[in-house]
Backbone as ProteinMPNN parsed JSONL, in Angstrom:
{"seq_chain_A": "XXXXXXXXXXXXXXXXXXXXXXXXXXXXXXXXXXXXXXXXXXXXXXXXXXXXXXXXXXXXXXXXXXXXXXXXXXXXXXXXXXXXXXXXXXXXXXXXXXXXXXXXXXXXXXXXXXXXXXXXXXXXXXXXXXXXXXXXXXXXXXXXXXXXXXXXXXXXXXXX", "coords_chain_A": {"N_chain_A": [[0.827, -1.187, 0.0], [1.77, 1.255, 0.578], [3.694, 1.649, -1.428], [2.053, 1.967, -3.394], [1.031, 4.542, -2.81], [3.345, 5.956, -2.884], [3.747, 5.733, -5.688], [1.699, 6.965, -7.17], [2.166, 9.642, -5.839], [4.49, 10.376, -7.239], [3.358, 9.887, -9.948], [2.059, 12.25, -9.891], [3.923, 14.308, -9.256], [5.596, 13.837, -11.528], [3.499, 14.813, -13.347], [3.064, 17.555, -13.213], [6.002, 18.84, -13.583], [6.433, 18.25, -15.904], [3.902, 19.736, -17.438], [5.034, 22.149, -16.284], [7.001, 22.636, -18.044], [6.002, 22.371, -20.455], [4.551, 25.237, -20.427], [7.063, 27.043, -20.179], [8.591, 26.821, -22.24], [6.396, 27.888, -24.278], [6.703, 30.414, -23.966], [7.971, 33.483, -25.264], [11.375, 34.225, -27.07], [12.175, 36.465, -27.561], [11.755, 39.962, -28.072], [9.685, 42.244, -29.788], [9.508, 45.149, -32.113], [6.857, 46.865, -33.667], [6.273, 48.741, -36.815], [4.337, 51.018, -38.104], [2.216, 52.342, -41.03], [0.2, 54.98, -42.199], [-2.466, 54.522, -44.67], [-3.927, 56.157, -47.074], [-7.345, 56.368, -49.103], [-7.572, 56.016, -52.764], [-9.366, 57.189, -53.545], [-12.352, 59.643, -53.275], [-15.51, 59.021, -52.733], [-18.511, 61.27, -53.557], [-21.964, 60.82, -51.649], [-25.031, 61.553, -52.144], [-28.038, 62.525, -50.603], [-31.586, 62.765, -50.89], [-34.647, 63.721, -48.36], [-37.889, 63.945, -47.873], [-40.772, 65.283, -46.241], [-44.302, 65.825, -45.285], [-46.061, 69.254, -45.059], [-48.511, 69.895, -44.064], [-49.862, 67.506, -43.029], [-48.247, 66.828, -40.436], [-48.246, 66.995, -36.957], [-49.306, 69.766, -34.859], [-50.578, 72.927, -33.989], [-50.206, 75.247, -34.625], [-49.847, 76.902, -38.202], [-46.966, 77.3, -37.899], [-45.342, 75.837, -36.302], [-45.968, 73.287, -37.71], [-44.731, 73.255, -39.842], [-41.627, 73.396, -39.152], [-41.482, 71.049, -38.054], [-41.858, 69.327, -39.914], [-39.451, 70.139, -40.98], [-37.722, 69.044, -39.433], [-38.508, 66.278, -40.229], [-37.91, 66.175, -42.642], [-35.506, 65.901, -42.88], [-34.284, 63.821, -41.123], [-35.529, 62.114, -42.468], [-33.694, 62.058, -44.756], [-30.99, 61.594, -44.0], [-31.629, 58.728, -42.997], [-31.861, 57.834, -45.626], [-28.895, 58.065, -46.573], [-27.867, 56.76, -44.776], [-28.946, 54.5, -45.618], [-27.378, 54.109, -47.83], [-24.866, 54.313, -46.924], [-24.878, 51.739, -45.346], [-26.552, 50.034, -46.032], [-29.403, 47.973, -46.273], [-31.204, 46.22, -44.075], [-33.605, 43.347, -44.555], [-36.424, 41.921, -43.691], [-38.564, 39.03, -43.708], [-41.885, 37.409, -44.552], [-43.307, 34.855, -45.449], [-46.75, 33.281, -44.895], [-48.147, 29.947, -45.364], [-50.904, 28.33, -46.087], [-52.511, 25.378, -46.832], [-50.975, 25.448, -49.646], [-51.643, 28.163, -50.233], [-51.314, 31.731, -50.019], [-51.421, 33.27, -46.968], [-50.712, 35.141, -45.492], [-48.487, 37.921, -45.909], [-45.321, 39.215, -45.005], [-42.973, 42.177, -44.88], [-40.26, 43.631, -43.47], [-38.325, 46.124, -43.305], [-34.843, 47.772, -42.496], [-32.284, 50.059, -41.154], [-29.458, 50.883, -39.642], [-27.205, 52.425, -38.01], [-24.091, 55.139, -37.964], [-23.93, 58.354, -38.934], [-21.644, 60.417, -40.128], [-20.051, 63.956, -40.715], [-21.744, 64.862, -42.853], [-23.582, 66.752, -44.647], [-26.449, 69.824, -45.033], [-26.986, 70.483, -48.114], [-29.45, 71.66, -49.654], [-32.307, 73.273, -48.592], [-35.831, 73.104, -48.324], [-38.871, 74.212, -49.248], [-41.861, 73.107, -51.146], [-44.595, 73.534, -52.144], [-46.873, 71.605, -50.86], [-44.817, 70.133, -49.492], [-41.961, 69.834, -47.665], [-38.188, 69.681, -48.65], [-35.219, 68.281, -47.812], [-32.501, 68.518, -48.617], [-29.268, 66.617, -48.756], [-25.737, 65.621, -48.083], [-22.936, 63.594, -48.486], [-19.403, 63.988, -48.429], [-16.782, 61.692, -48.562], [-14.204, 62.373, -48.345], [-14.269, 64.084, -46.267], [-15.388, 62.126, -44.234], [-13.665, 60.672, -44.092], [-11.218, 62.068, -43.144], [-12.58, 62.96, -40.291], [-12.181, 60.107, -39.554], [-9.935, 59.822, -39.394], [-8.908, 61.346, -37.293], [-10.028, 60.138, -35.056], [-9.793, 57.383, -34.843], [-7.041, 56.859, -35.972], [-6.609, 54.99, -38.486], [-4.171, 52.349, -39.601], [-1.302, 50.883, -41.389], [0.474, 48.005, -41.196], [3.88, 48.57, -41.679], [7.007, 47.36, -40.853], [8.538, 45.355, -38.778], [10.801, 44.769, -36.124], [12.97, 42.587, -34.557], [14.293, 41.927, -31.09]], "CA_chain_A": [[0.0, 0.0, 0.0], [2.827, 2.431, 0.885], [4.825, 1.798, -2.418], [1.2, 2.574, -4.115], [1.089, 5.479, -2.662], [4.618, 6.492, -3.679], [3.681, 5.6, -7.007], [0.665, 8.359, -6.869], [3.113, 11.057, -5.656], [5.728, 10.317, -8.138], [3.191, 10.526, -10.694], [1.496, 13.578, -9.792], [5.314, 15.165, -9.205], [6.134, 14.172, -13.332], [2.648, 15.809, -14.664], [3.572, 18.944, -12.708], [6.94, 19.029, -14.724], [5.629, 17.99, -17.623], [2.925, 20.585, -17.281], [5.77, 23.319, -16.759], [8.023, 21.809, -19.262], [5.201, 22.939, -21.331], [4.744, 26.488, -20.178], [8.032, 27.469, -20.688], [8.648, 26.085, -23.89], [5.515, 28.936, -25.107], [7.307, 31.92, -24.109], [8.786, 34.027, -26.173], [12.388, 34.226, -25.955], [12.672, 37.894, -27.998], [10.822, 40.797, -28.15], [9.675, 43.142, -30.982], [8.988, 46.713, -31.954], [5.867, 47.125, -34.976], [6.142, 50.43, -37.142], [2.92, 51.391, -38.727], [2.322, 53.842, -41.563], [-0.707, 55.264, -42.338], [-2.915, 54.584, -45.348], [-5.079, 56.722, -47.754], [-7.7, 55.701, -50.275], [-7.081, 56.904, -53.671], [-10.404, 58.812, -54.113], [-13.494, 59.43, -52.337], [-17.015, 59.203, -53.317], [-19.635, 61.969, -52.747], [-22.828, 60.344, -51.889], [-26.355, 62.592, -52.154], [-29.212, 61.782, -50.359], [-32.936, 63.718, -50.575], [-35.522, 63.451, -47.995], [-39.01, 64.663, -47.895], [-41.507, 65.193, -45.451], [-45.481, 66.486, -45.907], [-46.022, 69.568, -43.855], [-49.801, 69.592, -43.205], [-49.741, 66.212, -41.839], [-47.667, 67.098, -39.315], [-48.905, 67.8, -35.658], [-49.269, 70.801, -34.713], [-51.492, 73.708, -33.573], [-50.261, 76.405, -36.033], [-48.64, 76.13, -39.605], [-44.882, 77.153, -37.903], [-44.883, 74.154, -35.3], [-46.191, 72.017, -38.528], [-43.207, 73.806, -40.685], [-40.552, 73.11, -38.577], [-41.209, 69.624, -37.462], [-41.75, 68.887, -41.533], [-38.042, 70.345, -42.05], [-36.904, 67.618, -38.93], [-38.673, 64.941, -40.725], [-36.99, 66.029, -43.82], [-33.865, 65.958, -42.241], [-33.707, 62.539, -40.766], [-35.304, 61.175, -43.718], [-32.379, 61.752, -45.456], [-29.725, 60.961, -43.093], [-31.933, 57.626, -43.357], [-31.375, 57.463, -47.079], [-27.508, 58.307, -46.632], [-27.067, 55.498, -43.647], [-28.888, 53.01, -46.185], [-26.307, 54.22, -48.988], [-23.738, 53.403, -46.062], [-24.424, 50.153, -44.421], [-27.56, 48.766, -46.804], [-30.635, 47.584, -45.618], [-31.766, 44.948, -43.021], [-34.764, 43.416, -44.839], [-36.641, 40.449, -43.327], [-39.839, 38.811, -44.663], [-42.278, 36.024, -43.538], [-44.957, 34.492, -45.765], [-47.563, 31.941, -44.618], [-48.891, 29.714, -46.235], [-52.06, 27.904, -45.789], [-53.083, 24.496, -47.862], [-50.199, 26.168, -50.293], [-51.861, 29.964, -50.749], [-50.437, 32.618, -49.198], [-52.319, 33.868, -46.171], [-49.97, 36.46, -45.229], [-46.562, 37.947, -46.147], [-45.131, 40.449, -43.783], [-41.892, 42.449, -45.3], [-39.721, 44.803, -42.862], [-37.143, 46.996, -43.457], [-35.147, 48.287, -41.082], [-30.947, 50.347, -41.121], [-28.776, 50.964, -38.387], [-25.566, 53.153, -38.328], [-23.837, 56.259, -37.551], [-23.849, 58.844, -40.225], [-21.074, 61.366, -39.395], [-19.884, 64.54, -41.798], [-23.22, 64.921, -43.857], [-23.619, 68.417, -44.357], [-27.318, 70.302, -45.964], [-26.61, 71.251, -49.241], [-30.313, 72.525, -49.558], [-33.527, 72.658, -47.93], [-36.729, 74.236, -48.898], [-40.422, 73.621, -49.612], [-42.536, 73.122, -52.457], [-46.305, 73.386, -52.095], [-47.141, 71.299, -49.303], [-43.77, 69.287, -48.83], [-39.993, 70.143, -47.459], [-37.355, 68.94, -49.065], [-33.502, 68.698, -47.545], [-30.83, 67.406, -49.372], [-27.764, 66.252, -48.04], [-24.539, 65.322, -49.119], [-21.712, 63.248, -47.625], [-17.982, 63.927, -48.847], [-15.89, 60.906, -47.867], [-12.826, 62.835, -47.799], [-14.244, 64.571, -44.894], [-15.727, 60.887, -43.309], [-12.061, 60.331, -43.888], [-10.896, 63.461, -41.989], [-13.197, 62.273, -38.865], [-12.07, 59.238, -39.119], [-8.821, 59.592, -39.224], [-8.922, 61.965, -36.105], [-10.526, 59.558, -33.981], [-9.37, 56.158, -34.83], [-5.488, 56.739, -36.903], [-5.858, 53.918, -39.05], [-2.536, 51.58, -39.841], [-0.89, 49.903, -42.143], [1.985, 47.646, -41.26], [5.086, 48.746, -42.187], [8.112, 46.945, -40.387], [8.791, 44.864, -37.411], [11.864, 44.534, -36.032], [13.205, 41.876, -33.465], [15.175, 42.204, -30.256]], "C_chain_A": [[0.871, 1.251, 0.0], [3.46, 2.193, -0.144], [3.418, 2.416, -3.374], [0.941, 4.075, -4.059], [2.196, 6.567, -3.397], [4.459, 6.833, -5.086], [2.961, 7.138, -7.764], [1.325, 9.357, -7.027], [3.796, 11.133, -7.156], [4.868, 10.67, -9.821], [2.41, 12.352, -11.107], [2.979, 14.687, -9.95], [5.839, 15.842, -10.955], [4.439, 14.962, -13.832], [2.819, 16.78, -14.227], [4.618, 19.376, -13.546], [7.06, 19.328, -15.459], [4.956, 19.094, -17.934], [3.917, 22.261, -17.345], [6.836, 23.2, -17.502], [7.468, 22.944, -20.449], [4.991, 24.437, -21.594], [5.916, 27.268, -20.495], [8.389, 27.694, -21.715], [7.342, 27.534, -24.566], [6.038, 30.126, -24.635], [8.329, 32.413, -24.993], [10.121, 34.459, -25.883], [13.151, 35.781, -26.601], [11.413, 38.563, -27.894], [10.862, 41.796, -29.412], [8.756, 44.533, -30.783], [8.059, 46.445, -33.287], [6.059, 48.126, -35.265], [5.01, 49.923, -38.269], [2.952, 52.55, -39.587], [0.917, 53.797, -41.681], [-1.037, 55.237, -43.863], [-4.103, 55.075, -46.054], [-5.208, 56.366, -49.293], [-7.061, 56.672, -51.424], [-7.961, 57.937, -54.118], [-11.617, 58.246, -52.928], [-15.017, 60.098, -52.727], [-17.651, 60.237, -52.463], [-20.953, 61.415, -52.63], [-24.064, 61.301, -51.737], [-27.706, 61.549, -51.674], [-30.644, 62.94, -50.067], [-33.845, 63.311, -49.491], [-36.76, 64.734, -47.752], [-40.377, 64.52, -46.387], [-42.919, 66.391, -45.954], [-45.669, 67.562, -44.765], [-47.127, 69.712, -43.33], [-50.242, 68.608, -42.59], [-49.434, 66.161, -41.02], [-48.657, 67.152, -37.78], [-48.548, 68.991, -35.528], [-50.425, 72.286, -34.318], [-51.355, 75.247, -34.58], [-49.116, 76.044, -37.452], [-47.375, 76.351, -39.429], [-44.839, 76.046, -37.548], [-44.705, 73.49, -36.996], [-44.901, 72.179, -39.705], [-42.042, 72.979, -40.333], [-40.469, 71.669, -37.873], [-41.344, 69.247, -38.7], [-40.05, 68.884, -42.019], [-37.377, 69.255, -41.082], [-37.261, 66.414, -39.52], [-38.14, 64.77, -42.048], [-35.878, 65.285, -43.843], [-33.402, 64.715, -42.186], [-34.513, 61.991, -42.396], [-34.246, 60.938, -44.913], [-31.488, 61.552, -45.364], [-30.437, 59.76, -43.325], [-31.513, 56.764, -44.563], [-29.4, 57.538, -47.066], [-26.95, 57.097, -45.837], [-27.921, 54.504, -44.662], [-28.195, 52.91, -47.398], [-24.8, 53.825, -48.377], [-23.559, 52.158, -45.7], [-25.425, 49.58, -45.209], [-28.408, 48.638, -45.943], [-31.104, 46.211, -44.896], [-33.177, 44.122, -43.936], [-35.091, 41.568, -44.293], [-38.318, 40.357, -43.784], [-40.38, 37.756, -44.252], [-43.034, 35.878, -44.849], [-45.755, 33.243, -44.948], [-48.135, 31.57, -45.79], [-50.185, 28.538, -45.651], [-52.59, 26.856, -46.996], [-52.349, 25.384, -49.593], [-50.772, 27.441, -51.443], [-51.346, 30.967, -49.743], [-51.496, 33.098, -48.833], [-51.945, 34.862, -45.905], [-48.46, 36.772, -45.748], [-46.492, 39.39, -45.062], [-43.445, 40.654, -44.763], [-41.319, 43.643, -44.504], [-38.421, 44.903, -43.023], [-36.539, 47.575, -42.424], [-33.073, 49.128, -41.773], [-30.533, 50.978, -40.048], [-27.103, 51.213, -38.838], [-25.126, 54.689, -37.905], [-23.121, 57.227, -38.617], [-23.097, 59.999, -39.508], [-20.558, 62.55, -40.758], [-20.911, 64.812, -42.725], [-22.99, 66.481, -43.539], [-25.271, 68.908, -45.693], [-26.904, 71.003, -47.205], [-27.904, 72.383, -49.627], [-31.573, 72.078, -48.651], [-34.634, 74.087, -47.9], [-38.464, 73.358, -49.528], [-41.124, 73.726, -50.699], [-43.647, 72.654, -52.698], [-46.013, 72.591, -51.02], [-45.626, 69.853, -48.643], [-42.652, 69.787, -48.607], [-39.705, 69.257, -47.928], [-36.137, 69.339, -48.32], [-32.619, 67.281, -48.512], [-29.256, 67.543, -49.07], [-26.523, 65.49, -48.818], [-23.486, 64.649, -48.339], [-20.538, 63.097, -48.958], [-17.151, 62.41, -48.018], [-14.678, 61.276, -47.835], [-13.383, 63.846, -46.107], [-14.906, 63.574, -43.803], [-14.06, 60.89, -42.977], [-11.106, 60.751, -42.587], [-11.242, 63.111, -40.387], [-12.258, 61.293, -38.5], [-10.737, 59.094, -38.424], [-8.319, 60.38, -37.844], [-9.264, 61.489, -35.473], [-10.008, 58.399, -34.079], [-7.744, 55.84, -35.161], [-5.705, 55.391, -36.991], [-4.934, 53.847, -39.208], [-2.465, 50.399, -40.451], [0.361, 49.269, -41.813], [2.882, 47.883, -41.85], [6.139, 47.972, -42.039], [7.826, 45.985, -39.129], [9.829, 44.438, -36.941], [12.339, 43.901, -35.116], [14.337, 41.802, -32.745], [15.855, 40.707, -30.546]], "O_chain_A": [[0.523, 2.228, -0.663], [4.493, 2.799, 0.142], [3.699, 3.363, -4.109], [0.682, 4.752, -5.055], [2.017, 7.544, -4.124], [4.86, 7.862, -5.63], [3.437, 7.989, -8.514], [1.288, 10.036, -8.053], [3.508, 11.966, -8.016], [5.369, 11.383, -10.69], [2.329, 13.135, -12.054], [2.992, 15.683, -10.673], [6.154, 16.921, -11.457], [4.476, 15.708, -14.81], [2.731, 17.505, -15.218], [4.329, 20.291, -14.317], [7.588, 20.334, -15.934], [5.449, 19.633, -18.925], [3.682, 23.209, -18.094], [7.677, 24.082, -17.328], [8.031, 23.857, -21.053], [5.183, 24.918, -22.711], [5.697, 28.275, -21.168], [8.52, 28.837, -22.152], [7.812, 28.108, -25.548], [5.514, 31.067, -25.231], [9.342, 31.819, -25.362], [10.355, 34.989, -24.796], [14.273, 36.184, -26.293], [10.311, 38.052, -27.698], [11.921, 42.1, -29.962], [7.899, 44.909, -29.983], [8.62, 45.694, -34.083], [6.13, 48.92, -34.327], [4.887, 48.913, -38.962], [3.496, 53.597, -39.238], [0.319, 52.773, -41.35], [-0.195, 55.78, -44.577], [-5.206, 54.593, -45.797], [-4.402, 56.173, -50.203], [-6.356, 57.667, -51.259], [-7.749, 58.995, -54.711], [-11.791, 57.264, -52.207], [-15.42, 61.245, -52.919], [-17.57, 60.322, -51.238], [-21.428, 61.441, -53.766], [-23.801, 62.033, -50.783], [-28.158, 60.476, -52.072], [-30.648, 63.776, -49.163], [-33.949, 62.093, -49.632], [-36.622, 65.939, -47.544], [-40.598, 63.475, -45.774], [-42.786, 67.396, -46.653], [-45.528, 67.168, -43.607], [-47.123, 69.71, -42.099], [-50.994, 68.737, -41.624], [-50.093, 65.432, -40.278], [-49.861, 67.396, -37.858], [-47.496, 69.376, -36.038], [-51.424, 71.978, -34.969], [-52.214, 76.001, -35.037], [-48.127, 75.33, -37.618], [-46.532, 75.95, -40.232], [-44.372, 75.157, -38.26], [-43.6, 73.242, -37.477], [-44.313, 71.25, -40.257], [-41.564, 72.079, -41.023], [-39.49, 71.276, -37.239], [-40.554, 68.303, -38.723], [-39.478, 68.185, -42.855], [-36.544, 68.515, -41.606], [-36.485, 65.464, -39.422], [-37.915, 63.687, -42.589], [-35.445, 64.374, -44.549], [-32.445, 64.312, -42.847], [-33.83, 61.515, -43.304], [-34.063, 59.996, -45.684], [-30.789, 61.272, -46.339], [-29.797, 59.281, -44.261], [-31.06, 55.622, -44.634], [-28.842, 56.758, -47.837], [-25.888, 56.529, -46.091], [-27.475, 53.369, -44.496], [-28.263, 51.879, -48.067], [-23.874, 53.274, -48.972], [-22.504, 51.524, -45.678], [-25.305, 48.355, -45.19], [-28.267, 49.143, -44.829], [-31.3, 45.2, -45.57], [-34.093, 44.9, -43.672], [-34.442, 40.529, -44.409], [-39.071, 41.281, -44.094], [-39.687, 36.981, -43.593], [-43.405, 36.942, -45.344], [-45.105, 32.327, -44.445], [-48.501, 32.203, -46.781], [-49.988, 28.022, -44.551], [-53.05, 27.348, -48.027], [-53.096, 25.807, -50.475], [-50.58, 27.663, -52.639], [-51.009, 30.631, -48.607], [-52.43, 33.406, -49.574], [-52.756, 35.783, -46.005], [-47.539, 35.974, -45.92], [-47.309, 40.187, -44.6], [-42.832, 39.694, -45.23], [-41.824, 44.73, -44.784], [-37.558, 44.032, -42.92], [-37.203, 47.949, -41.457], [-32.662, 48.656, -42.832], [-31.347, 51.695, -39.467], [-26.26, 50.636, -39.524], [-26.041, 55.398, -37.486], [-22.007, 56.999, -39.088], [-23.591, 60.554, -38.526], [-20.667, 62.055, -41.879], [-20.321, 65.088, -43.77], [-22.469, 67.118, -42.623], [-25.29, 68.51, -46.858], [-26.481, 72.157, -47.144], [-27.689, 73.574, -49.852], [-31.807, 70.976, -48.154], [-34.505, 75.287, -47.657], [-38.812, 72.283, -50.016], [-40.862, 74.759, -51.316], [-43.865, 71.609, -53.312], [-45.041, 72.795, -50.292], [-45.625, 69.042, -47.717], [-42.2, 70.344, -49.607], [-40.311, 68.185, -47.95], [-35.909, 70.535, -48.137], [-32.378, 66.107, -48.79], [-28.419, 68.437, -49.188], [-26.516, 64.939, -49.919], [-23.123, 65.311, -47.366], [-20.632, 62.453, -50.003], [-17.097, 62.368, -46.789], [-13.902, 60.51, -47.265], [-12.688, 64.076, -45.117], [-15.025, 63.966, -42.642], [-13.463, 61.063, -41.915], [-10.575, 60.191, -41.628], [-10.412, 63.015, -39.483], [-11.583, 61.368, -37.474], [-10.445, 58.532, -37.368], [-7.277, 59.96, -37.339], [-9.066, 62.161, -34.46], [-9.517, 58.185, -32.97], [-7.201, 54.817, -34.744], [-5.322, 54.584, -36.145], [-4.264, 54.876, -39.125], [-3.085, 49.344, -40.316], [1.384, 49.891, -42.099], [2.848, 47.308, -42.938], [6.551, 47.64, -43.151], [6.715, 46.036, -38.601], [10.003, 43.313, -37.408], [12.284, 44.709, -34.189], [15.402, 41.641, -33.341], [16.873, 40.364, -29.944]]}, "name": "protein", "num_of_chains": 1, "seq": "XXXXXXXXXXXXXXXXXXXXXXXXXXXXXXXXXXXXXXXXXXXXXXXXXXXXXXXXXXXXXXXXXXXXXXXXXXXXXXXXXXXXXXXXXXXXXXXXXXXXXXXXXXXXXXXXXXXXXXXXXXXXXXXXXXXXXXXXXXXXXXXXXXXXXXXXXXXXXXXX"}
């Protein structure tokens, strides 16, 4: 019983070893420096996006309120159109079917994103609707971007 025991120890002792045998063996036995340069595209698309909104539909209690909440629904409707010229559209869709006729179809749309740099080029009404139209430069997405994130391109790496 006492040499079984031994046995036990002795092997618990070698997978410990073994175990940092292992560990060792994955460290690195130099160290390195990365240099990074920075990369720009070669051109950059302007994209245009219109949105419209009706302004007597609106809520409102006199025709400014109904004005001025027409030129915000302009507004985002065309930042809408600009973020689905950015990231595309979500679209999901169901049909049923029933003894194989279609009982229902359901189709929703949906985009999600952060539209930065857009700037009004115009905005203005025409009989009972606003229009704004907007414009994104991607040299000035660029500009943002590059102020908040400094993309990088590998350049070098050099080892101690």
């Amino acid at each position: 019983m006492l040499k079984a025991k031994h046995l036990n120890l002795w092997i618990v002792f070698l997978s410990i070893v073994l175990m940092l045998t292992q560990l060792v063996g994955c460290t690195q036995v130099f160290d390195k420096h990365v240099e990074w340069e920075h990369e720009k595209p070669d051109e950059y698309p302007i994209l245009r996006a219109v949105g419209y909104a009706p302004i007597q539909e609106q809520r409102g209690n006199t025709d400014t309120q109904k004005l001025l909440k027409a030129i915000r629904a302009s507004k985002l409707n065309a930042y809408r159109e600009l973020a689905e010229q950015v990231y595309g559209q979500k679209i999901d869709a169901d049909t049923e079917l029933r003894e194989l006729i279609v009982r229902d179809e359901k189709l929703k749309a949906s985009v999600r994103g952060i539209v930065r740099g857009a700037k009004v080029v115009k905005s203005y009404a025409v009989e009972n609707v606003y229009t704004t139209e907007l414009e994104l430069d991607f040299q000035r997405v660029y500009d943002i971007y590059v102020s908040t994130a400094r993309p990088k391109k590998f350049k070098r790496a050099v080892y101690y």
